[in-house]
C-alpha positions in Angstrom: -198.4 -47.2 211.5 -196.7 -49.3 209.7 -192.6 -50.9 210.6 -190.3 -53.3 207.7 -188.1 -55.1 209.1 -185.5 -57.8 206.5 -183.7 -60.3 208.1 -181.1 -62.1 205.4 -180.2 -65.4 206.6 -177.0 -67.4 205.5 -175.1 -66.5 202.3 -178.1 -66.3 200.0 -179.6 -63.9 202.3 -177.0 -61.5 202.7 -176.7 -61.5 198.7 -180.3 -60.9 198.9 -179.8 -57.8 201.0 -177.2 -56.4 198.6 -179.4 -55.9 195.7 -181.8 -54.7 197.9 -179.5 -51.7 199.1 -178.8 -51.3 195.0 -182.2 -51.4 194.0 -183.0 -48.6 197.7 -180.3 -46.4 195.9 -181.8 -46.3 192.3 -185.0 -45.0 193.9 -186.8 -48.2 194.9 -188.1 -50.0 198.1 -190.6 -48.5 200.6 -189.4 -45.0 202.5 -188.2 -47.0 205.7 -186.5 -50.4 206.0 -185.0 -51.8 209.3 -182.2 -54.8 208.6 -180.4 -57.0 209.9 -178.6 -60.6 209.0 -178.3 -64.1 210.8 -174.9 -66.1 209.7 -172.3 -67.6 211.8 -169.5 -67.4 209.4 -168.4 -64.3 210.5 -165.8 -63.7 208.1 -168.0 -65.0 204.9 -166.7 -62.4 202.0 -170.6 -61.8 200.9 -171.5 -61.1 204.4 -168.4 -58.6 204.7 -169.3 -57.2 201.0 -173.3 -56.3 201.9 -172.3 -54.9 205.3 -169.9 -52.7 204.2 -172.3 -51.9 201.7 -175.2 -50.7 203.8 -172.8 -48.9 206.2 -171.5 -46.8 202.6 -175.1 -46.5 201.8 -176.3 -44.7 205.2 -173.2 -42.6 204.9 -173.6 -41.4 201.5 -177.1 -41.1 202.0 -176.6 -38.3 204.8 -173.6 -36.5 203.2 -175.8 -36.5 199.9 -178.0 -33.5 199.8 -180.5 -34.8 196.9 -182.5 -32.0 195.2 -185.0 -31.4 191.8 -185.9 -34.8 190.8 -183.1 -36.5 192.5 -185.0 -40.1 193.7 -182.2 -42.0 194.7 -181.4 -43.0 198.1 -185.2 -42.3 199.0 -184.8 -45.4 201.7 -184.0 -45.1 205.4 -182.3 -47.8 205.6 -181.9 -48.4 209.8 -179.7 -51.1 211.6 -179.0 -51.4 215.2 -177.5 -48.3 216.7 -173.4 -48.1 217.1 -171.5 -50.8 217.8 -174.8 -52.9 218.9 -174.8 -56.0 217.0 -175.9 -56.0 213.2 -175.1 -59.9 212.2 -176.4 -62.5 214.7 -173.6 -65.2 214.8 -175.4 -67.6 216.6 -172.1 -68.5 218.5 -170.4 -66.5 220.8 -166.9 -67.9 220.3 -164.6 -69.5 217.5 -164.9 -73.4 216.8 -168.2 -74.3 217.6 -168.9 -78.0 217.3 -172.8 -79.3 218.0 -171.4 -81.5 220.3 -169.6 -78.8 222.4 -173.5 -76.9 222.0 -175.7 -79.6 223.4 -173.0 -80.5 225.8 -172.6 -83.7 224.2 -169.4 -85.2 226.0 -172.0 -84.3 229.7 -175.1 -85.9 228.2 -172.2 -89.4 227.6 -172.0 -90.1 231.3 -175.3 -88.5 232.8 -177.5 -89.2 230.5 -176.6 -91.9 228.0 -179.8 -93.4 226.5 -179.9 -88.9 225.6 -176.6 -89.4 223.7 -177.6 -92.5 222.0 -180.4 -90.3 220.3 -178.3 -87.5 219.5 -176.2 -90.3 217.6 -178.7 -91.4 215.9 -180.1 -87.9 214.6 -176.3 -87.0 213.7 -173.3 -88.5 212.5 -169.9 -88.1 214.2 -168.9 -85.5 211.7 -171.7 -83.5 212.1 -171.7 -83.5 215.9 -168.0 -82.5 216.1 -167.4 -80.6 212.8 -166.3 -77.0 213.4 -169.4 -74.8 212.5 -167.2 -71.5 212.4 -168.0 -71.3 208.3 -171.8 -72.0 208.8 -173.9 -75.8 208.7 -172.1 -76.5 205.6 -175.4 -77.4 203.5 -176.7 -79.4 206.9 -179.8 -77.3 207.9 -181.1 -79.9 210.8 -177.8 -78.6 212.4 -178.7 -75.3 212.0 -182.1 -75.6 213.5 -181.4 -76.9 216.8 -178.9 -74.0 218.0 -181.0 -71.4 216.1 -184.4 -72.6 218.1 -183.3 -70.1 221.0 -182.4 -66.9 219.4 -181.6 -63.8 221.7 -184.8 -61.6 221.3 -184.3 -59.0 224.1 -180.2 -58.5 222.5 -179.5 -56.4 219.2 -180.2 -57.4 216.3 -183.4 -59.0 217.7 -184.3 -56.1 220.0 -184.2 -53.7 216.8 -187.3 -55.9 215.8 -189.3 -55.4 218.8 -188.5 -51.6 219.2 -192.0 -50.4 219.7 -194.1 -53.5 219.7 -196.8 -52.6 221.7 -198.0 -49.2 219.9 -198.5 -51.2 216.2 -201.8 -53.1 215.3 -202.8 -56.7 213.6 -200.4 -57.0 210.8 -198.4 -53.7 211.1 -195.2 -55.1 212.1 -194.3 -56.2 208.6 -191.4 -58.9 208.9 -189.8 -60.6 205.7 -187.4 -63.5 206.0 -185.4 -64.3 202.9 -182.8 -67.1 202.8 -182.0 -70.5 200.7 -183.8 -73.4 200.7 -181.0 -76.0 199.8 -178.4 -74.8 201.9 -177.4 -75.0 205.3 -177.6 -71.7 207.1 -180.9 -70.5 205.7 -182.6 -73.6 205.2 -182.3 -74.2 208.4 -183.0 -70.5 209.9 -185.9 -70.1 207.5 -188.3 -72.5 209.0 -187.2 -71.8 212.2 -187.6 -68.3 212.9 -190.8 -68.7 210.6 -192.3 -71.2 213.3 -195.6 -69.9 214.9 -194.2 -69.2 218.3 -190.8 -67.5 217.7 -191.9 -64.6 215.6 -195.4 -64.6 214.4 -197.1 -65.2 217.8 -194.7 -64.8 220.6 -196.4 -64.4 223.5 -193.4 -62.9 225.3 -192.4 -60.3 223.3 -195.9 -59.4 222.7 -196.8 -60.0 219.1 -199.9 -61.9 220.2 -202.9 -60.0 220.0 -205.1 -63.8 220.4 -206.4 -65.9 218.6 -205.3 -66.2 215.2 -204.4 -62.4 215.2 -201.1 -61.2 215.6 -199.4 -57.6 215.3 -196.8 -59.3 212.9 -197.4 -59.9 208.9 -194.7 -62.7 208.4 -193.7 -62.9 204.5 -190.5 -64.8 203.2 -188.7 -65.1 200.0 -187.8 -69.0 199.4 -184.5 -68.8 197.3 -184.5 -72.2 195.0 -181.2 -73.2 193.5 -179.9 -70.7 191.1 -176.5 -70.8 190.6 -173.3 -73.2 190.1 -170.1 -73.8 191.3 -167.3 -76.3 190.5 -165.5 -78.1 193.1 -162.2 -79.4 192.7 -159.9 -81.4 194.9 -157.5 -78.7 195.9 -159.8 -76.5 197.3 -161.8 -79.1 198.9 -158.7 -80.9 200.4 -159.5 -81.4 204.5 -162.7 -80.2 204.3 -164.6 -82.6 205.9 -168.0 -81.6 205.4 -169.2 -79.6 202.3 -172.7 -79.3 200.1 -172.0 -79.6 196.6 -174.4 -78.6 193.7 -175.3 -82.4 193.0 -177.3 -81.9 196.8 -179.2 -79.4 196.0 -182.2 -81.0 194.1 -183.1 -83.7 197.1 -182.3 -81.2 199.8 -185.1 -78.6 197.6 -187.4 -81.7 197.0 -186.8 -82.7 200.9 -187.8 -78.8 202.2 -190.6 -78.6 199.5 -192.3 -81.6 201.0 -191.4 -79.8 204.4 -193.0 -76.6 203.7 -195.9 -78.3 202.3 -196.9 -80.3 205.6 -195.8 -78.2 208.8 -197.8 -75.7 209.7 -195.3 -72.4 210.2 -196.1 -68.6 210.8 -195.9 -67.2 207.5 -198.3 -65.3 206.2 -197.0 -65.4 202.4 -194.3 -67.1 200.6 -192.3 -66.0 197.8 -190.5 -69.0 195.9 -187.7 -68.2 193.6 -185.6 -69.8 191.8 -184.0 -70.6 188.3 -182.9 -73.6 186.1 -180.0 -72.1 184.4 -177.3 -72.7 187.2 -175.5 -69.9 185.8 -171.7 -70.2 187.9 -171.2 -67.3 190.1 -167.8 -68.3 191.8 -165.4 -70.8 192.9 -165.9 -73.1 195.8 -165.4 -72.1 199.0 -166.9 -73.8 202.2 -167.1 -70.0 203.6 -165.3 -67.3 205.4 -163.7 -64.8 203.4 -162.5 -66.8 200.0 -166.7 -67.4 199.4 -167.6 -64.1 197.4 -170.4 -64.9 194.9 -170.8 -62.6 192.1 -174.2 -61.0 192.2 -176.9 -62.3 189.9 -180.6 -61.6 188.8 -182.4 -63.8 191.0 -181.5 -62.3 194.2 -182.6 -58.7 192.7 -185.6 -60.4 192.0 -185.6 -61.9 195.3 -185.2 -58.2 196.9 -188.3 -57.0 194.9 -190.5 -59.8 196.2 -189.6 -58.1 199.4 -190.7 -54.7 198.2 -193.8 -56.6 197.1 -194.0 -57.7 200.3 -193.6 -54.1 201.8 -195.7 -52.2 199.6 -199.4 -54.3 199.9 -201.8 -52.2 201.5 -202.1 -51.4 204.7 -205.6 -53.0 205.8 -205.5 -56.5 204.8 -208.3 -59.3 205.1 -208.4 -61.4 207.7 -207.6 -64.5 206.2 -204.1 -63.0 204.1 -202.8 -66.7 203.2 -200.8 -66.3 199.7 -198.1 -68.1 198.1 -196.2 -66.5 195.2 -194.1 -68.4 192.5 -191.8 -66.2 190.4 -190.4 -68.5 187.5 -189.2 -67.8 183.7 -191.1 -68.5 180.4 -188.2 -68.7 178.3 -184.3 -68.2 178.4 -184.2 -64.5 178.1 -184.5 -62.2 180.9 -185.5 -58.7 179.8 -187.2 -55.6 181.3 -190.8 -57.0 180.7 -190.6 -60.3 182.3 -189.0 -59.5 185.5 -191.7 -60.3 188.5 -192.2 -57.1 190.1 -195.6 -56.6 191.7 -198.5 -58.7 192.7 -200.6 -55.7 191.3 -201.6 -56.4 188.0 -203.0 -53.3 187.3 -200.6 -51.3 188.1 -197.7 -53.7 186.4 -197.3 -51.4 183.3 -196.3 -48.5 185.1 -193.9 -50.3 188.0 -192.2 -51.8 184.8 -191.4 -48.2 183.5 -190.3 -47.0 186.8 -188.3 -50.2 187.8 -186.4 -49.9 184.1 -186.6 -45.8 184.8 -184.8 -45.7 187.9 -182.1 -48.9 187.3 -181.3 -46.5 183.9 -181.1 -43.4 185.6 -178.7 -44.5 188.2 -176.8 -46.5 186.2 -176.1 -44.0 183.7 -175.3 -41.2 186.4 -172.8 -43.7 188.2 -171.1 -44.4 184.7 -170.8 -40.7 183.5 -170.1 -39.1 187.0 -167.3 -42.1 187.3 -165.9 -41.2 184.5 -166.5 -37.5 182.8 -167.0 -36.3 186.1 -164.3 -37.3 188.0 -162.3 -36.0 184.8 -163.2 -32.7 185.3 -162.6 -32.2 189.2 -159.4 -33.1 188.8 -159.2 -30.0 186.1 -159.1 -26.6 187.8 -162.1 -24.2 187.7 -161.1 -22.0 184.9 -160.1 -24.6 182.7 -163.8 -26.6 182.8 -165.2 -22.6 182.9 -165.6 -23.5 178.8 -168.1 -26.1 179.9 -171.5 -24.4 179.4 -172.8 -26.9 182.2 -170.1 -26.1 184.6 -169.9 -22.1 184.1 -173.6 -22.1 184.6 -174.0 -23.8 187.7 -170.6 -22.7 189.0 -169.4 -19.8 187.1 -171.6 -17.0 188.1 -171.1 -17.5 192.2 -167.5 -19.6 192.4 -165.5 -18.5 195.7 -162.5 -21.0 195.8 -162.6 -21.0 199.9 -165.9 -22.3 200.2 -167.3 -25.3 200.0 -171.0 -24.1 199.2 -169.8 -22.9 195.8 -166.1 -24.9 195.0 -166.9 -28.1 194.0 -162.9 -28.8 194.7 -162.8 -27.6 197.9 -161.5 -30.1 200.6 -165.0 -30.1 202.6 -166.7 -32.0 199.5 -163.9 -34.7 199.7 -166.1 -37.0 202.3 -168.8 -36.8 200.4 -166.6 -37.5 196.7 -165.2 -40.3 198.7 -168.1 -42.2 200.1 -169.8 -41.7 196.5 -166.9 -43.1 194.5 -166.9 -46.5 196.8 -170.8 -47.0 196.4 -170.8 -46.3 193.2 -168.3 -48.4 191.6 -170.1 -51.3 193.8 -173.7 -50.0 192.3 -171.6 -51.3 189.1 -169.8 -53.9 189.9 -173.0 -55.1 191.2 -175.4 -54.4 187.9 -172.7 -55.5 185.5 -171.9 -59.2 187.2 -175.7 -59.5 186.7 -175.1 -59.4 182.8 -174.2 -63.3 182.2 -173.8 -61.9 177.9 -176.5 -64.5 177.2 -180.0 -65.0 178.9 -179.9 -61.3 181.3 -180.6 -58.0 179.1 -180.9 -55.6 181.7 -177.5 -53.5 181.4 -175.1 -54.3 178.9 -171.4 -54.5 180.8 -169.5 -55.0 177.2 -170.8 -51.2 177.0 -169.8 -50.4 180.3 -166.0 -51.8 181.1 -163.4 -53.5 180.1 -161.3 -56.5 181.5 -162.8 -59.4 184.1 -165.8 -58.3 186.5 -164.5 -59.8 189.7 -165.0 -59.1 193.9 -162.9 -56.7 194.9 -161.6 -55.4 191.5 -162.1 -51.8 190.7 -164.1 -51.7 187.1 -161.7 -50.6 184.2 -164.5 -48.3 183.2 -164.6 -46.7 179.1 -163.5 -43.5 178.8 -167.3 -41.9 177.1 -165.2 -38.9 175.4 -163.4 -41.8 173.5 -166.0 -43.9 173.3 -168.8 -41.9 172.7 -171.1 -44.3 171.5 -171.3 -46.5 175.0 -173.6 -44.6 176.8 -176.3 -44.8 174.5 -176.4 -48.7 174.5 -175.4 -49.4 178.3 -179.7 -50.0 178.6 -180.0 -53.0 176.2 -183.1 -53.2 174.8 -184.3 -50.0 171.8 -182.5 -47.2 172.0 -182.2 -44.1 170.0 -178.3 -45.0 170.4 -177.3 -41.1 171.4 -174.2 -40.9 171.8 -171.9 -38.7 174.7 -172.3 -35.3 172.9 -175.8 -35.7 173.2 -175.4 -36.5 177.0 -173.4 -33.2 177.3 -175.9 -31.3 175.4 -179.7 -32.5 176.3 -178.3 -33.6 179.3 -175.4 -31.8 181.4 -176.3 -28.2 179.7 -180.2 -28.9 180.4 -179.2 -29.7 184.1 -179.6 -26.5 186.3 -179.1 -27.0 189.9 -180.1 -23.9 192.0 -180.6 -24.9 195.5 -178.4 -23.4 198.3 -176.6 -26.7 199.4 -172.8 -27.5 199.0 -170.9 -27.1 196.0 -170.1 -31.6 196.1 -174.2 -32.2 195.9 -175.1 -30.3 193.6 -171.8 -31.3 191.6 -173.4 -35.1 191.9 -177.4 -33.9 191.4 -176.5 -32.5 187.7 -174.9 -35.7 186.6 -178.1 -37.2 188.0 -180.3 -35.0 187.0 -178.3 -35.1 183.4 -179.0 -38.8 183.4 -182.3 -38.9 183.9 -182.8 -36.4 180.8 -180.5 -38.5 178.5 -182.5 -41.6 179.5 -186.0 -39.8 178.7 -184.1 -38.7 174.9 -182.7 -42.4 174.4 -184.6 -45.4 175.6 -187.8 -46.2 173.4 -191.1 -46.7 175.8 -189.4 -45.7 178.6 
């Protein structure tokens, strides 16, 4: 019996977690995965972004009755029931100082040789600096008011759900989180300690000894990315990282990591030299949203690495795994995707199989297929892929065989949100010089931005895009070919509403156009 359980800590973490929900609805990551995220900058734009995300993804995912060779969504993805709590914010009210936390103006008159220390561990700003946006790029902030975390209370209890019936090692845990920030350089370590995951006694994850019912793994997120600050936007901030801090804060939690014995089991460490910029500063709350990039999808496959080891490990399971580039260029080939050499090959042809497939379905069903719903039946009748799947049985009051009817609107809905962020997401990834994963020149028009709908091509005009959205060889096919070897070749019979099976034949179609297109696919 075997439970996965992500926790994303800080900003990096809950970017982390977004291309992991991406990569769970291309047909990726293991069948279940329980998550939830630690930040106290409740209204950071990233954190908003991936939470809305999952909750679109769970929806979708039960409205979406998948059928044929339909893998996407394969992933339960689970988070703590209703309303319970899904992002620990460490502080239960607005305005949070460290002073008001350790009771600092108290300590002053009971206890003053106490406050002396605490002055000398922290200055005055970081003992009275609001910490409502997160340790701004502080971590030794961040680890004494995350040293007590609520075990018993949601998210923390959706951890522990079940404890006692699982064996050494089967409660699979993976932290992932910065290591030159604030929030998750400082949650990181802590939560990765011996005692407040890996053996607490308490909550019974003990089993003696060295043996414990936990397998503790964590993803290390070096610096990767770039941001300019200027002086307007910086104006009365009084405490801020910068880009400049984040080779001595790496170097300083390198050294750490090195010399403290923690919990974890294996480390993943990740990172990248090319600072590519990813957004504007923004100290946090809702003006920081990042845009995506390729080291936190490669970050969310070192947790399915993680995930999919084998169930009976040796006893002495000690690993540390570096994931770094050879040259500029980051293709298909060279991503880091499994510890398991000899089964690389074929993971690479899946990973690039299943990214393809559902960005080519999100693009054409976006596009064409929103087209033609908004035609009535008897004018897309012509189209041998629509009469055939809907021609034969069509009754225009029922929603098991009118793709139009009202019923499927939900399910339309839900779909159109998570997929224009499936491509939001995969195109930001596409820097136009080092990343040749998806090609977003192919795919849209106009800036890629937070928050802005995609200006997507129109494939009928031009019908040469979809060929060439997968960069690397292609038999560059154009849309006719998608219509014919894919759309006419799609044939769903299953007895399930008119909206799925609308969205398996694009699917479906995709996956056949890809098999036609893309060389050694």
């Amino acid at each position: 019996m075997l439970k996965n359980v992500l926790i994303g800590i800080g900003g990096t973490g809950s970017r982390v977690i977004e291309s992991v929900i991406h990569l769970c609805a291309a047909g990726l990551g293991p069948d279940k995965l329980h998550i939830f995220m630690i930040d106290p900058d409740q209204g950071n734009g990233n954190l908003t972004r991936t939470h809305t995300l999952i909750k679109n993804y769970i929806d979708l995912r039960n409205k979406f009755q998948r059928r044929g060779n339909n893998k996407s969504f394969r992933t339960e993805i689970i988070i703590p029931p209703g309303d319970k709590q899904f992002v620990w914010n460490i502080f239960e009210e607005s305005n949070y100082t460290l002073a008001k936390y350790i009771n600092y103006d108290n300590i002053v008159k009971t206890k003053p040789e106490i406050a002396d220390l605490a002055n000398v561990l922290f200055t005055e700003k970081e003992l009275n600096t609001s910490l409502n946006k997160g340790f701004r790029g502080h971590p030794s902030i961040g680890a004494v008011v995350m040293a007590d975390p609520p075990m018993e209370e949601y998210p923390f209890k959706m951890l522990w759900e079940g404890i006692e019936s699982f064996g050494a090692n089967e409660l699979r845990v993976f932290l992932v989180g910065s290591i030159f920030g604030g929030t998750g350089a400082a949650g990181f370590p802590t939560l990765g300690s011996r005692q407040l995951i890996k053996f607490n006694e308490s909550m019974q994850a003990s089993l003696g000894g060295e043996q414990s019912r936990v397998l503790l793994g964590g993803a290390l997120v070096l610096p990767y990315f770039s941001f300019s600050v200027d002086s307007v936007s910086s104006a009365g901030e009084p405490m801020f990282v910068t880009t400049g801090d984040f080779p001595i804060a790496t170097k300083a939690a390198l050294q750490y990591y090195n010399d403290k014995q923690l919990g974890f089991d294996q480390y993943y460490f990740i990172g990248d030299s090319l600072a590519q910029k990813v957004g504007d500063f923004s100290t946090g709350s809702s003006t920081q949203q990042n845009k995506p990039h390729y080291i936190e999808m490669v970050s969310a496959l070192a947790g399915f690495d993680f995930f999919g080891q084998p169930a009976q490990l040796p006893n002495n399971n000690k690993k540390y795994f570096l994931a770094s580039r050879e040259t500029e260029k980051i293709t298909w080939n060279v991503l880091p995707l499994t510890r398991d050499n000899t089964g690389l090959t074929e993971y690479k042809r899946k990973f690039k199989a299943a990214i393809a497939d559902f960005t080519v379905f999100a693009y054409a069903y976006l596009t064409y297929g929103k087209k033609e719903l908004n035609r009535t039946h008897k004018e897309v009748s012509i189209e041998p892929w629509y009469s055939e799947n809907f021609g034969r049985d069509f009754k225009e009051d029922n929603h098991l065989y009118n793709p139009r009817h009202n019923q499927n609107s939900d399910l339309y809905n839900v779909a159109d949100h998570f997929l224009n962020a499936f491509l939001y997401w995969i195109a930001s990834i596409d820097d136009g010089e080092t990343v040749f994963l998806i090609d977003s020149k192919k795919l849209a028009s106009g800036a890629i931005a937070p928050n802005k709908k995609l200006e997507l091509f129109d494939p009928e005009t031009n019908i040469g895009n979809i060929g060439e959205l997968v960069k690397g060889d292609s038999m560059h096919k154009t849309f006719n070919a998608f219509r014919i070897e894919g759309l006419q070749e799609a044939i769903i019979k299953d007895n399930i509403t008119a909206g799925s099976k609308y969205l398996n034949i694009f699917y479906d179609a995709a996956t056949r156009f890809n098999t036609s297109n893309l060389v050694n696919n």
